[in-house]
PyMOL Python script that loads the backbone (N, CA, C, O; Angstrom):
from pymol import cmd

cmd.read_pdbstr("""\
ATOM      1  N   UNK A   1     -24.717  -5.477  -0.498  1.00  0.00           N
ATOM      2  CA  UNK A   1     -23.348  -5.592  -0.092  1.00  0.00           C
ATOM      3  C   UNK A   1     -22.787  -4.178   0.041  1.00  0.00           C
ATOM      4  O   UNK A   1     -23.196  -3.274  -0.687  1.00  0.00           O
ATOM      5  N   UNK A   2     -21.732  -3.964   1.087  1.00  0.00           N
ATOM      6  CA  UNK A   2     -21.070  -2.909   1.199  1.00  0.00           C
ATOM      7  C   UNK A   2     -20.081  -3.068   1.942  1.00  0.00           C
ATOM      8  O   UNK A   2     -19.850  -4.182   2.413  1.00  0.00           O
ATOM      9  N   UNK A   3     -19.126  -1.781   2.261  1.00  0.00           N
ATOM     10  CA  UNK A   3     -17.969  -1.838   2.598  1.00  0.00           C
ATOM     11  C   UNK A   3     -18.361  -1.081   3.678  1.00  0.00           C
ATOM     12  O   UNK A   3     -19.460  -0.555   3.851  1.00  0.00           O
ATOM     13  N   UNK A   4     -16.982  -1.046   4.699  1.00  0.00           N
ATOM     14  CA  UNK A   4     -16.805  -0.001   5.732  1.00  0.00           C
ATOM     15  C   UNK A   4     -15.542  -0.443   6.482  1.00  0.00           C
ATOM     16  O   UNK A   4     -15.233  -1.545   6.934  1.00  0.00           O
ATOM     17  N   UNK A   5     -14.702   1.102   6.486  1.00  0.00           N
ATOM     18  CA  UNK A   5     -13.223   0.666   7.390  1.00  0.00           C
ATOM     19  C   UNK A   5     -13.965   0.826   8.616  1.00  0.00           C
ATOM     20  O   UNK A   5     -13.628  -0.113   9.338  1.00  0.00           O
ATOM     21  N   UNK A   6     -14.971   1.689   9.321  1.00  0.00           N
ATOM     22  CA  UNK A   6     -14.950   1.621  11.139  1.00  0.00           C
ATOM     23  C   UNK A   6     -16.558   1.319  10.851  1.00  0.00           C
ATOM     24  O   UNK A   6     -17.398   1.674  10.025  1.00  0.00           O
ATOM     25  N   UNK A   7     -16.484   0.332  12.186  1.00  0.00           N
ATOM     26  CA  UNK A   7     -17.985  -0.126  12.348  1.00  0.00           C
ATOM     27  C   UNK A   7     -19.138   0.754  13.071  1.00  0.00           C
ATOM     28  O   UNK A   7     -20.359   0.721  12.915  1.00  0.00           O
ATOM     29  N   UNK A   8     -18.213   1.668  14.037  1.00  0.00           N
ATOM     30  CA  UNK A   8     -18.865   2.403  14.710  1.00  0.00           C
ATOM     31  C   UNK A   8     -19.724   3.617  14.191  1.00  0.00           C
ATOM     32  O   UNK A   8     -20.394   4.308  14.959  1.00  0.00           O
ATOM     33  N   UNK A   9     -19.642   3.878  12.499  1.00  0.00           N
ATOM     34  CA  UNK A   9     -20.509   4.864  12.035  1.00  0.00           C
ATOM     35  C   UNK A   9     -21.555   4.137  11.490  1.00  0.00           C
ATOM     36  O   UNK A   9     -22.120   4.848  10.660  1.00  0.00           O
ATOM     37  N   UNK A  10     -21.986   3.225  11.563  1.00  0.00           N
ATOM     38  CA  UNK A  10     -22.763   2.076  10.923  1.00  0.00           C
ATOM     39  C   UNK A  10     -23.305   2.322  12.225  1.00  0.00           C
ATOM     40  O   UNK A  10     -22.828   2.045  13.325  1.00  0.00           O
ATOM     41  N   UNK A  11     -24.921   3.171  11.768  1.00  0.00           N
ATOM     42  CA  UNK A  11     -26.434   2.912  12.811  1.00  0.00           C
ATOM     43  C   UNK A  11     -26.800   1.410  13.207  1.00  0.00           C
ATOM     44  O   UNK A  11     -26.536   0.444  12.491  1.00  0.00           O
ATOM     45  N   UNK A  12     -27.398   1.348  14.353  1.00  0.00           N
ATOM     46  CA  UNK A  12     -27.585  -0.048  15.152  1.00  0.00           C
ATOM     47  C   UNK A  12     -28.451  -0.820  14.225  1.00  0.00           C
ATOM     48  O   UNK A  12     -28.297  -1.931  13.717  1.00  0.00           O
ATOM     49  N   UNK A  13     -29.590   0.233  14.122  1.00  0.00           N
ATOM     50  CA  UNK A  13     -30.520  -0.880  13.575  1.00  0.00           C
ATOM     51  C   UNK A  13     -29.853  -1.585  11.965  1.00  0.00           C
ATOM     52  O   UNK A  13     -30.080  -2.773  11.736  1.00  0.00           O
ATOM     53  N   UNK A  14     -29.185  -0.890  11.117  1.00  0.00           N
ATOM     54  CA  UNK A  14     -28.819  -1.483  10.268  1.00  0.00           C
ATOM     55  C   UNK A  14     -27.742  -2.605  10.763  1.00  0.00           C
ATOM     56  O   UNK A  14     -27.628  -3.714  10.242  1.00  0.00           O
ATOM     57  N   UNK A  15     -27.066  -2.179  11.726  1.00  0.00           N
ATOM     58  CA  UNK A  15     -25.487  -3.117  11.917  1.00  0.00           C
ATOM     59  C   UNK A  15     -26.242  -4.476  12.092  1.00  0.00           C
ATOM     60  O   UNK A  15     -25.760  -5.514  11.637  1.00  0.00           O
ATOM     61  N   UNK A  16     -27.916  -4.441  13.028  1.00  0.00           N
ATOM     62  CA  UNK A  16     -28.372  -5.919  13.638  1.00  0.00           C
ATOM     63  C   UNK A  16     -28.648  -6.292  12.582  1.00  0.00           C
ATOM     64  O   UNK A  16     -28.807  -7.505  12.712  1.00  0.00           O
ATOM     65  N   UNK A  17     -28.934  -5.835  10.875  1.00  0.00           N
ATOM     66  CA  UNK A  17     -29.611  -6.617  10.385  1.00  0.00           C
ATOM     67  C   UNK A  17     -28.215  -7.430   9.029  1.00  0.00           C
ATOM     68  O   UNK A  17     -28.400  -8.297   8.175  1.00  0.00           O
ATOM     69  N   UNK A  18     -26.900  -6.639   9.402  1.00  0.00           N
ATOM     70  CA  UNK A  18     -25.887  -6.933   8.570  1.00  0.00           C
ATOM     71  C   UNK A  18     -25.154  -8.175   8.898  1.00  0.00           C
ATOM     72  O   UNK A  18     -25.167  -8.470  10.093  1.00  0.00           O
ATOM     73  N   UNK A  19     -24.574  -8.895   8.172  1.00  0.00           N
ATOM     74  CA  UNK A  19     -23.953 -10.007   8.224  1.00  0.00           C
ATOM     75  C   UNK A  19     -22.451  -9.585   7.836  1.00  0.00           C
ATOM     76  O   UNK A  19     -22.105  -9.613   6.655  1.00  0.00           O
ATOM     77  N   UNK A  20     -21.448  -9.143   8.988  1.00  0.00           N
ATOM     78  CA  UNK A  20     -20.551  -8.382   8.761  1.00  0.00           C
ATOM     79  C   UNK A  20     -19.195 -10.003   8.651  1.00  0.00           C
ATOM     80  O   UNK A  20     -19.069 -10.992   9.373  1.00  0.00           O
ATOM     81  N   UNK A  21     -18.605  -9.637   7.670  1.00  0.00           N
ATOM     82  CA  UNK A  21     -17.385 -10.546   7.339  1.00  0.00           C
ATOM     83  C   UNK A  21     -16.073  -9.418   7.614  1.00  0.00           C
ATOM     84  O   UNK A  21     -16.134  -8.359   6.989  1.00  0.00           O
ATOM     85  N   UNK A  22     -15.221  -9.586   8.288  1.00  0.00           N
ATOM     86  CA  UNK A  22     -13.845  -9.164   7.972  1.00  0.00           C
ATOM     87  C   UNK A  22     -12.745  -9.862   7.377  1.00  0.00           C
ATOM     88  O   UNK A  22     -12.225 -10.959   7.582  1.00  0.00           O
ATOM     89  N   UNK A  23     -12.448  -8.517   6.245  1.00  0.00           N
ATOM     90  CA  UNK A  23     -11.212  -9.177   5.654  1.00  0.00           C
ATOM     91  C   UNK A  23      -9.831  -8.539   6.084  1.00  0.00           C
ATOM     92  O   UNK A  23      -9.765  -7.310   6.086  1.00  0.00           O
ATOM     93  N   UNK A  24      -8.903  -9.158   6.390  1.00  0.00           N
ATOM     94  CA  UNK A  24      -7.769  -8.921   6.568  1.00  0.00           C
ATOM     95  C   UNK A  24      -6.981  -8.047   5.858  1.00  0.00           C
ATOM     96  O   UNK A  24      -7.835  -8.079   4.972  1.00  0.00           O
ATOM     97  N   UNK A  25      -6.064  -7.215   5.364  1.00  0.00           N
ATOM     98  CA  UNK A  25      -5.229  -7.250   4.915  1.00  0.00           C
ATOM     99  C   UNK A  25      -3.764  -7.670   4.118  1.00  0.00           C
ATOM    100  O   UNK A  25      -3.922  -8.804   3.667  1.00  0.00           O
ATOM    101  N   UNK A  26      -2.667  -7.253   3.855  1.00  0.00           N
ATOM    102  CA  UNK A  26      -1.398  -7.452   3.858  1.00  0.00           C
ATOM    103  C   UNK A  26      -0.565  -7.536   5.563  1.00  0.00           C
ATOM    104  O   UNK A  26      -1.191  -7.537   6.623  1.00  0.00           O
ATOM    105  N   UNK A  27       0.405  -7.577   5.478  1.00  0.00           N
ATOM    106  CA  UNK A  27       1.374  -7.732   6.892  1.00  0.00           C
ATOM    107  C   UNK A  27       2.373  -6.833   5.938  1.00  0.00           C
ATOM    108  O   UNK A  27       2.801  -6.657   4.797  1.00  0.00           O
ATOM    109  N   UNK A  28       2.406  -6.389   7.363  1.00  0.00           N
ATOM    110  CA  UNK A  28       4.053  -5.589   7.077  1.00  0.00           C
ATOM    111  C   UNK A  28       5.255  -5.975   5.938  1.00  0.00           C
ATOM    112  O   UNK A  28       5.800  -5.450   4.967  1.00  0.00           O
ATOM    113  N   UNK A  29       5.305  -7.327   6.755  1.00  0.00           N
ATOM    114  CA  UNK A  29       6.232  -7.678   5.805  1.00  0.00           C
ATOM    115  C   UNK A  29       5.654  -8.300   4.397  1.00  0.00           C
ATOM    116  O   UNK A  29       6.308  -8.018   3.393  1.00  0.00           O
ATOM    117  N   UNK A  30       4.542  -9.082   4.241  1.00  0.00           N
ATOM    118  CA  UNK A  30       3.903  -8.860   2.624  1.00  0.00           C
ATOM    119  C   UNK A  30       4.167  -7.397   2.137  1.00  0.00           C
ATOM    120  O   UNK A  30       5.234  -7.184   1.560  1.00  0.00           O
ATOM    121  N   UNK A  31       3.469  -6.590   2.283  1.00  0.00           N
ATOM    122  CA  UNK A  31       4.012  -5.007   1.617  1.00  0.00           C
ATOM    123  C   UNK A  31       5.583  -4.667   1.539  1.00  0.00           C
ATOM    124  O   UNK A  31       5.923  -3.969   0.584  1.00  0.00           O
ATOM    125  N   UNK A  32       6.542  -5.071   2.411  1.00  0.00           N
ATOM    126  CA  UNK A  32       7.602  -5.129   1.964  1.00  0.00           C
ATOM    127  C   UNK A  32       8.444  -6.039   0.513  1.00  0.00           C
ATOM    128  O   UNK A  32       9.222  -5.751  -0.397  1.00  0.00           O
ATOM    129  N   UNK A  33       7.717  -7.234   1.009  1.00  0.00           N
ATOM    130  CA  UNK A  33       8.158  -8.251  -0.574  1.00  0.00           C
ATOM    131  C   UNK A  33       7.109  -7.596  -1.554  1.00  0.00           C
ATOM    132  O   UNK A  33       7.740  -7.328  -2.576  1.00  0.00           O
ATOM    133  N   UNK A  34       5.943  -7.262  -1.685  1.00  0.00           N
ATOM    134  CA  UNK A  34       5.409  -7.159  -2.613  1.00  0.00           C
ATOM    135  C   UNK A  34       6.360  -5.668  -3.237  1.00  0.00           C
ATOM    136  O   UNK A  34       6.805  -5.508  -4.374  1.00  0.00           O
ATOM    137  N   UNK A  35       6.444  -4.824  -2.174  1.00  0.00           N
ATOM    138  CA  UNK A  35       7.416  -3.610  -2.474  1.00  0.00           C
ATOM    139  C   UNK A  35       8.757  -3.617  -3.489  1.00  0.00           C
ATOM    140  O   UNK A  35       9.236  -2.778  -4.253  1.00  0.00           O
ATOM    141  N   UNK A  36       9.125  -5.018  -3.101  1.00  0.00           N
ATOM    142  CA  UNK A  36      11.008  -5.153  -3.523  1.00  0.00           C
ATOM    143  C   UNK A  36      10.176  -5.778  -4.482  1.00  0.00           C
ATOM    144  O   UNK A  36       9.786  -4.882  -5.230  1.00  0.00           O
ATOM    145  N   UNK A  37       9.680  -6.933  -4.854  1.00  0.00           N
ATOM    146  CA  UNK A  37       9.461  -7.475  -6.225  1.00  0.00           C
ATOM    147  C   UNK A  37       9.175  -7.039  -6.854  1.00  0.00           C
ATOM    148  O   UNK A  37       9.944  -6.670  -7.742  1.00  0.00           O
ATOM    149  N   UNK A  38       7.501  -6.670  -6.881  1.00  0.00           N
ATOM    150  CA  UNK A  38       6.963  -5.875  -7.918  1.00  0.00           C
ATOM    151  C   UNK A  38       6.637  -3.999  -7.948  1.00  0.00           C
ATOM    152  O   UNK A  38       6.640  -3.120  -8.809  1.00  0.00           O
ATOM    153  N   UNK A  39       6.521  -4.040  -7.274  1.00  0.00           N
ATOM    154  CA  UNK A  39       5.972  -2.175  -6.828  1.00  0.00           C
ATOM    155  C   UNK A  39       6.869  -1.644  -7.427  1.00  0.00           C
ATOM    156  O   UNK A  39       6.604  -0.918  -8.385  1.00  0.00           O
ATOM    157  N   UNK A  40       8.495  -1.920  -6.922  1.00  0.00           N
ATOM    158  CA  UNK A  40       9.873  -0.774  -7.092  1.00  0.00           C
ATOM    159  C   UNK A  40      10.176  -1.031  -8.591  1.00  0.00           C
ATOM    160  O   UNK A  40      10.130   0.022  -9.227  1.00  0.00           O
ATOM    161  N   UNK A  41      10.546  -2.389  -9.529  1.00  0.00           N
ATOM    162  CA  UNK A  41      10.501  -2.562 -10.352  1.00  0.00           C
ATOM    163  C   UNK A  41       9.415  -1.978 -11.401  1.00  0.00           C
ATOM    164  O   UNK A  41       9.761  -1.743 -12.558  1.00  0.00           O
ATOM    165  N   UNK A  42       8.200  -1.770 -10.995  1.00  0.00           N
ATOM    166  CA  UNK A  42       7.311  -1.087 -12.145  1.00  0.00           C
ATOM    167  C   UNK A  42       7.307   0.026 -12.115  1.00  0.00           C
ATOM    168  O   UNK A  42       7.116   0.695 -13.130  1.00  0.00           O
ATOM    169  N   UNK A  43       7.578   0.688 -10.603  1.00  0.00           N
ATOM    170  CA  UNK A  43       7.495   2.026 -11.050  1.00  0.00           C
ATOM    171  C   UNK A  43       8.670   2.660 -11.739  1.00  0.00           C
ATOM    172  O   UNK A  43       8.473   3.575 -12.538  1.00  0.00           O
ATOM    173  N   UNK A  44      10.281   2.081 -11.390  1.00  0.00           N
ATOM    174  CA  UNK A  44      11.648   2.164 -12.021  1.00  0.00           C
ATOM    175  C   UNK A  44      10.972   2.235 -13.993  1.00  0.00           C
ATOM    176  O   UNK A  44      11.036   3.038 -14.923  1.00  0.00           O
ATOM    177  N   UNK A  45      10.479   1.093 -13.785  1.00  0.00           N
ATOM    178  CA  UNK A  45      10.063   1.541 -15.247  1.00  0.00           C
ATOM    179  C   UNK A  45       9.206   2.437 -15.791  1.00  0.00           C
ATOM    180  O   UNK A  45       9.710   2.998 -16.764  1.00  0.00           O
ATOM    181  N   UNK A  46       7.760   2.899 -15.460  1.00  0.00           N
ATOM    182  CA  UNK A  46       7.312   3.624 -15.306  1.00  0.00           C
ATOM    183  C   UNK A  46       7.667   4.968 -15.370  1.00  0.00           C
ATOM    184  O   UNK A  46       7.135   5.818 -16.083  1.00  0.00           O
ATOM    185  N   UNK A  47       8.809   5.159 -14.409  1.00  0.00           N
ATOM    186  CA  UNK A  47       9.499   6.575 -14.602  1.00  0.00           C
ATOM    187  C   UNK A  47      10.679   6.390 -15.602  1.00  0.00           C
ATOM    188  O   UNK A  47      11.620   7.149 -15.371  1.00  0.00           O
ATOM    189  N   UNK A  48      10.828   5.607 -16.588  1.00  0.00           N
ATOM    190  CA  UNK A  48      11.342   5.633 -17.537  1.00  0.00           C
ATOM    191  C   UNK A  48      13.078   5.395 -17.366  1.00  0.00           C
ATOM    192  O   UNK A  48      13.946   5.562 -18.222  1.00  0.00           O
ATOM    193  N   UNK A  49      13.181   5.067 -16.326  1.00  0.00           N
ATOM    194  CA  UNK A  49      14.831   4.710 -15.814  1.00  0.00           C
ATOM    195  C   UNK A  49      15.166   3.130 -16.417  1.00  0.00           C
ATOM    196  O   UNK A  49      14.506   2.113 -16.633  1.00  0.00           O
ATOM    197  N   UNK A  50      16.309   3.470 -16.525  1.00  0.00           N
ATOM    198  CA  UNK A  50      16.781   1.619 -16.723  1.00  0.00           C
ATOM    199  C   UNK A  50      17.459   1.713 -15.181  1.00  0.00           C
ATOM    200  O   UNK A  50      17.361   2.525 -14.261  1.00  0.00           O
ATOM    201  N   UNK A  51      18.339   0.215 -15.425  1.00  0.00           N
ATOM    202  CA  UNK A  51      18.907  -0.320 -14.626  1.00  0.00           C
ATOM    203  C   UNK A  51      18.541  -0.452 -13.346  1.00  0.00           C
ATOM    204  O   UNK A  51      19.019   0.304 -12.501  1.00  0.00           O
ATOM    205  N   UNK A  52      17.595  -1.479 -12.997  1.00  0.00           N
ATOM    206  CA  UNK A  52      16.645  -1.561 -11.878  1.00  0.00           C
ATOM    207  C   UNK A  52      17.965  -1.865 -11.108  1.00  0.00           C
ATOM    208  O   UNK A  52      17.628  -1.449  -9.999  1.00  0.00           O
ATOM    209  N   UNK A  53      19.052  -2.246 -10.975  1.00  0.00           N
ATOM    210  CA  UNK A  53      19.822  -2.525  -9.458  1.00  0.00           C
ATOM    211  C   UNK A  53      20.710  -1.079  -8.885  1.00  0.00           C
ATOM    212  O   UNK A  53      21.490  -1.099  -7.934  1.00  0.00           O
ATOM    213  N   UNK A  54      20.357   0.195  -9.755  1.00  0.00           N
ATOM    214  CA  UNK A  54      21.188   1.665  -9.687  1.00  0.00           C
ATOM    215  C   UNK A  54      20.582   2.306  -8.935  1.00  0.00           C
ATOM    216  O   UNK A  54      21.028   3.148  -8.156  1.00  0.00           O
ATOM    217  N   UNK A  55      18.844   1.777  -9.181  1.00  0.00           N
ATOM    218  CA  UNK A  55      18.310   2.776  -8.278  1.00  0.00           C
ATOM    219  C   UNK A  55      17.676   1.768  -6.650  1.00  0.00           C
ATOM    220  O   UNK A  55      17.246   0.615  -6.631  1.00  0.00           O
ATOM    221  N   UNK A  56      17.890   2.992  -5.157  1.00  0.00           N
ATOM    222  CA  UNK A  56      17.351   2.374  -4.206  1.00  0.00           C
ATOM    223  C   UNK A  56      16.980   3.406  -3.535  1.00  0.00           C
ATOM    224  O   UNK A  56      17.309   4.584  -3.667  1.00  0.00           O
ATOM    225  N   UNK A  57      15.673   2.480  -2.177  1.00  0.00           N
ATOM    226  CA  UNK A  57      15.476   3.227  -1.238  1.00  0.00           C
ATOM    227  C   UNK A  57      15.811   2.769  -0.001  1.00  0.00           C
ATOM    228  O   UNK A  57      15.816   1.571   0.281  1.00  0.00           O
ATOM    229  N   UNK A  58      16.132   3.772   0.868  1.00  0.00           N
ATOM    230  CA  UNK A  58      16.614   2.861   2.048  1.00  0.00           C
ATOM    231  C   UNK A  58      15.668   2.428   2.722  1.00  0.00           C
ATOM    232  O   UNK A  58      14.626   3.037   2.962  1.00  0.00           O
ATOM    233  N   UNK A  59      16.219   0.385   3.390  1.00  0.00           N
ATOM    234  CA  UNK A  59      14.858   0.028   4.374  1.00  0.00           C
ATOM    235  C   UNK A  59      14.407   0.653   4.933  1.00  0.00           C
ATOM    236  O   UNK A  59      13.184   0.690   4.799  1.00  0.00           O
ATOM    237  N   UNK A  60      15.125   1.703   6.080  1.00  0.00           N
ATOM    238  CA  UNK A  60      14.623   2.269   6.851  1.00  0.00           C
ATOM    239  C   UNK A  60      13.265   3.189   6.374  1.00  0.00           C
ATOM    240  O   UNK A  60      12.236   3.197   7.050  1.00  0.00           O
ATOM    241  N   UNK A  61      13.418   3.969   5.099  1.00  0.00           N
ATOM    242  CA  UNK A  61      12.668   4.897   4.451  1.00  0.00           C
ATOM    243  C   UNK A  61      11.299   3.895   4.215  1.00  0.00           C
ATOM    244  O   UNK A  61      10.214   4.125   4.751  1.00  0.00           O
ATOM    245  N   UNK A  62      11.579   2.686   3.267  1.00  0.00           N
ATOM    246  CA  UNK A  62      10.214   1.890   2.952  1.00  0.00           C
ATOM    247  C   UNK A  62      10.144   1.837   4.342  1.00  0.00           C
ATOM    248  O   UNK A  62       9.170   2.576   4.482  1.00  0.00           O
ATOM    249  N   UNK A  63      10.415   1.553   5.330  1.00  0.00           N
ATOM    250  CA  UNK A  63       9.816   1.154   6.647  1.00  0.00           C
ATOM    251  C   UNK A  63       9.017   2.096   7.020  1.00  0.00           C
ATOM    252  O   UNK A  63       8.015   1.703   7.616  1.00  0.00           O
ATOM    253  N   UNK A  64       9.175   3.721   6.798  1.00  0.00           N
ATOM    254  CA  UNK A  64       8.707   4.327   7.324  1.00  0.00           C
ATOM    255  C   UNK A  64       7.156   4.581   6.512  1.00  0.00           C
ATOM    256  O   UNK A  64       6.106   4.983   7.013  1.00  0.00           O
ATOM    257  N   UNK A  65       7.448   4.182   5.062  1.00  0.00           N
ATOM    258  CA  UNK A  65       6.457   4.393   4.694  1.00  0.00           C
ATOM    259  C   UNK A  65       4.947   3.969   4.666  1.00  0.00           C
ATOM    260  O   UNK A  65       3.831   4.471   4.536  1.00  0.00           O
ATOM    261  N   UNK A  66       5.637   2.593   4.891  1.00  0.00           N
ATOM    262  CA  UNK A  66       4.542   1.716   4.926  1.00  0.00           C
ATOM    263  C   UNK A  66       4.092   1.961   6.623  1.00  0.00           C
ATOM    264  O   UNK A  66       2.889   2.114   6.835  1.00  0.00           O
ATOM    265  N   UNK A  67       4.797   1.987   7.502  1.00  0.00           N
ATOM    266  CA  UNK A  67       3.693   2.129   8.877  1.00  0.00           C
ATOM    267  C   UNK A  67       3.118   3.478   8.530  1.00  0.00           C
ATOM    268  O   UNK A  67       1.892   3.362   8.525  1.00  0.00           O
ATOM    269  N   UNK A  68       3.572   5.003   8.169  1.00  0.00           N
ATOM    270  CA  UNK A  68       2.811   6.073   8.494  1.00  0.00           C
ATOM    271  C   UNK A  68       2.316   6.583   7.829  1.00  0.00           C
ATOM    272  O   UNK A  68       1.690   7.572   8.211  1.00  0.00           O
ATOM    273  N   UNK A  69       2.304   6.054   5.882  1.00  0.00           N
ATOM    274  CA  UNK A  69       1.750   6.816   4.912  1.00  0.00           C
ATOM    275  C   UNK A  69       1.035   6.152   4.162  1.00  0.00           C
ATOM    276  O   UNK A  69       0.081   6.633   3.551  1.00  0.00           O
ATOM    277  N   UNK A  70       1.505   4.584   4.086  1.00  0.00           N
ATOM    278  CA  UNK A  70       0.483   3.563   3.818  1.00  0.00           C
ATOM    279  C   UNK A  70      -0.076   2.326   4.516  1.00  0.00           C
ATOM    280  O   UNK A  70       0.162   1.139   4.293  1.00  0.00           O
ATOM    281  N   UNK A  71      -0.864   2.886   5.400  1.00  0.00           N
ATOM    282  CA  UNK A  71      -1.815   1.968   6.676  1.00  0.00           C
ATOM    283  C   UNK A  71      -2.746   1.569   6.216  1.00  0.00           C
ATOM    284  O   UNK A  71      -3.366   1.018   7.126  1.00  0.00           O
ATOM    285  N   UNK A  72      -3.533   1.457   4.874  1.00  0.00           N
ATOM    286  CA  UNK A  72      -4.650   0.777   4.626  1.00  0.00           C
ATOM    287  C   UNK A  72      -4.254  -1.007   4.299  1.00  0.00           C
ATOM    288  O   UNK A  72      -3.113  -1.470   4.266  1.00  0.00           O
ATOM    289  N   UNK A  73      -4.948  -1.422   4.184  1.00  0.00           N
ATOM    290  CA  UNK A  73      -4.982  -3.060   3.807  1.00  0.00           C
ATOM    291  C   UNK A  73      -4.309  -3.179   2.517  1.00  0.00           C
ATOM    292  O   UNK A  73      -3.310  -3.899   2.512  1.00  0.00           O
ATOM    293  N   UNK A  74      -4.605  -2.698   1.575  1.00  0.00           N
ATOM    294  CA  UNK A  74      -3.681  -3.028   0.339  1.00  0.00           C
ATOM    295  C   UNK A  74      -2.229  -2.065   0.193  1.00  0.00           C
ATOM    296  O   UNK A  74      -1.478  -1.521   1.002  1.00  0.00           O
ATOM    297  N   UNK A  75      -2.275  -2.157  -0.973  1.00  0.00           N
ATOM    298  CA  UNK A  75      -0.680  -1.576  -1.702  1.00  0.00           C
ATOM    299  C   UNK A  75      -0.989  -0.309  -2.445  1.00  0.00           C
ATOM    300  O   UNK A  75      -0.144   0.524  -2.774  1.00  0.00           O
ATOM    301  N   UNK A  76      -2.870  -0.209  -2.788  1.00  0.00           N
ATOM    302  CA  UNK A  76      -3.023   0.979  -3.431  1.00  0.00           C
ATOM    303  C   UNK A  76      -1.544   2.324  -3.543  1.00  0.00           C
ATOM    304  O   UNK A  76      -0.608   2.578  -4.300  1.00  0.00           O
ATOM    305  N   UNK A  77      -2.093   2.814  -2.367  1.00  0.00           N
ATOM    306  CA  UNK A  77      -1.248   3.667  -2.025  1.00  0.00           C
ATOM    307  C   UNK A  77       0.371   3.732  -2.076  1.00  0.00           C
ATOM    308  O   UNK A  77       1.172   4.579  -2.473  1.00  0.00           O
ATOM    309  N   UNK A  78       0.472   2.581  -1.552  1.00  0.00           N
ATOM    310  CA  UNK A  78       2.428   2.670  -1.379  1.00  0.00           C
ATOM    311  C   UNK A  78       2.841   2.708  -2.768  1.00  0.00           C
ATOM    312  O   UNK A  78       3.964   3.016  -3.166  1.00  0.00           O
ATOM    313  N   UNK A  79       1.214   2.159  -3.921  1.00  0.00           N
ATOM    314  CA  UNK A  79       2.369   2.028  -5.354  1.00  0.00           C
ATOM    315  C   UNK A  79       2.136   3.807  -6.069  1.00  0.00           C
ATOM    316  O   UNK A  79       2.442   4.331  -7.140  1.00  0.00           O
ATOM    317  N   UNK A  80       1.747   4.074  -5.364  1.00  0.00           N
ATOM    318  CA  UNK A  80       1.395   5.737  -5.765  1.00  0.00           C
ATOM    319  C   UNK A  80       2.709   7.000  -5.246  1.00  0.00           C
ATOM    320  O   UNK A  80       3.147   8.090  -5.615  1.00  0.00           O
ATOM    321  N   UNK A  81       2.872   6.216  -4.418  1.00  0.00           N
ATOM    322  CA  UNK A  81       3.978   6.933  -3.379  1.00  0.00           C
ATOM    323  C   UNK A  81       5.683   6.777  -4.077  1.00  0.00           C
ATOM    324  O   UNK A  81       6.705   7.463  -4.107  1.00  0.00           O
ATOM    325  N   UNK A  82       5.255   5.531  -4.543  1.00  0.00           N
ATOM    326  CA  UNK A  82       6.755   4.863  -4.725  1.00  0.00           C
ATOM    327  C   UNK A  82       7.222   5.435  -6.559  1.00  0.00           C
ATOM    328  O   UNK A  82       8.238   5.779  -7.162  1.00  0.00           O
ATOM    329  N   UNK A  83       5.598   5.226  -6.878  1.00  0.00           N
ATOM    330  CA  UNK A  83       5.639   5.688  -8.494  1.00  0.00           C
ATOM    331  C   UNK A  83       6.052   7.337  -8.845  1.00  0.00           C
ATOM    332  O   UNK A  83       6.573   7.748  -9.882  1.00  0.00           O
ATOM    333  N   UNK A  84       5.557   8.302  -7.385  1.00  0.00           N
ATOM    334  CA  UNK A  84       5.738   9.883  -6.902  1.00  0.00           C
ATOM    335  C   UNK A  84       7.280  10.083  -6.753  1.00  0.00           C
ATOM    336  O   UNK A  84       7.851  11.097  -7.156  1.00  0.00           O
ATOM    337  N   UNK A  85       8.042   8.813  -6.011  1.00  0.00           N
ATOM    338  CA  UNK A  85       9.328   8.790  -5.463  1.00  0.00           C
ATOM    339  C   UNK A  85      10.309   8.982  -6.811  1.00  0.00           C
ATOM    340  O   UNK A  85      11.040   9.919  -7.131  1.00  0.00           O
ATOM    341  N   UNK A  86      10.015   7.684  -7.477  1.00  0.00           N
ATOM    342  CA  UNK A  86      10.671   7.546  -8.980  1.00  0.00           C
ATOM    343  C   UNK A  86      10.463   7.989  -9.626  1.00  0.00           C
ATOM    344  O   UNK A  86      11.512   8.475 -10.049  1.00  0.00           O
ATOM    345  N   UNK A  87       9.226   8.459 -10.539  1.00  0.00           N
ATOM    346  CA  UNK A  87       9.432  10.034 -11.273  1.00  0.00           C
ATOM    347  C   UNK A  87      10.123  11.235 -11.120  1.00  0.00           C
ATOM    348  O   UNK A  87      10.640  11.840 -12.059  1.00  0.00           O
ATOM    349  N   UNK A  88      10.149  11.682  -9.661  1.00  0.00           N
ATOM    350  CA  UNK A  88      11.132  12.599  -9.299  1.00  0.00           C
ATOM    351  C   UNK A  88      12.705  12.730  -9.897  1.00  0.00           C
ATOM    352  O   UNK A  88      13.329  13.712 -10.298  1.00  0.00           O
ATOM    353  N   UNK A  89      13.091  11.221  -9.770  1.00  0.00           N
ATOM    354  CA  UNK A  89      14.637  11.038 -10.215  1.00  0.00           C
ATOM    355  C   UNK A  89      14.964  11.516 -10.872  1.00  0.00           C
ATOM    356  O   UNK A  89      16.145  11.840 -10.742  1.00  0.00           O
ATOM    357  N   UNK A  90      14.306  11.928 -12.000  1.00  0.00           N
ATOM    358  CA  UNK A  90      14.964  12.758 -13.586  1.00  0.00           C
ATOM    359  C   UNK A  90      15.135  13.768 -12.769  1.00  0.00           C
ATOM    360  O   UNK A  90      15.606  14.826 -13.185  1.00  0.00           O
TER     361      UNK A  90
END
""", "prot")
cmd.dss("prot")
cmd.show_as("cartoon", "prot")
cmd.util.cbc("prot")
cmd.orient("prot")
């Protein structure tokens, strides 16, 4: 078993003998709810702030983030970004 984001570096003779499955991702808007529910809330805590309704980011900003800084399939990233965002606050 193995992984790969592009198929095209995967040599022929191995690709004929692979049984390739694709998995999907999140959607835009999944990474957005998963963003507002859980992501912003843990990292608010995380960076040691109270009052999760004091602190925000603007849609526009999560919007931007998620198309140009977090394009992979999961949330890895955006919760790294968001956890980078909210530590800052102090």
């Amino acid at each position: 078993m193995c992984t790969a984001n592009n198929l095209s570096n995967i040599p022929q003779p191995l690709y004929d003998r692979m049984d390739v499955i694709e998995v999907s991702g999140y959607t835009f808007n999944e990474k957005k709810y998963i963003f507002e529910n859980y992501l912003k809330p843990k990292a608010i805590a995380n960076a040691g702030l109270t009052d999760n309704n004091h602190y925000t980011i603007t849609e526009k900003c999560v919007d931007k983030l998620i198309n140009n800084y977090c394009r992979e399939a999961g949330v890895r990233s955006l919760q790294r970004y968001i956890n980078r965002i909210f530590s800052k606050v102090l």
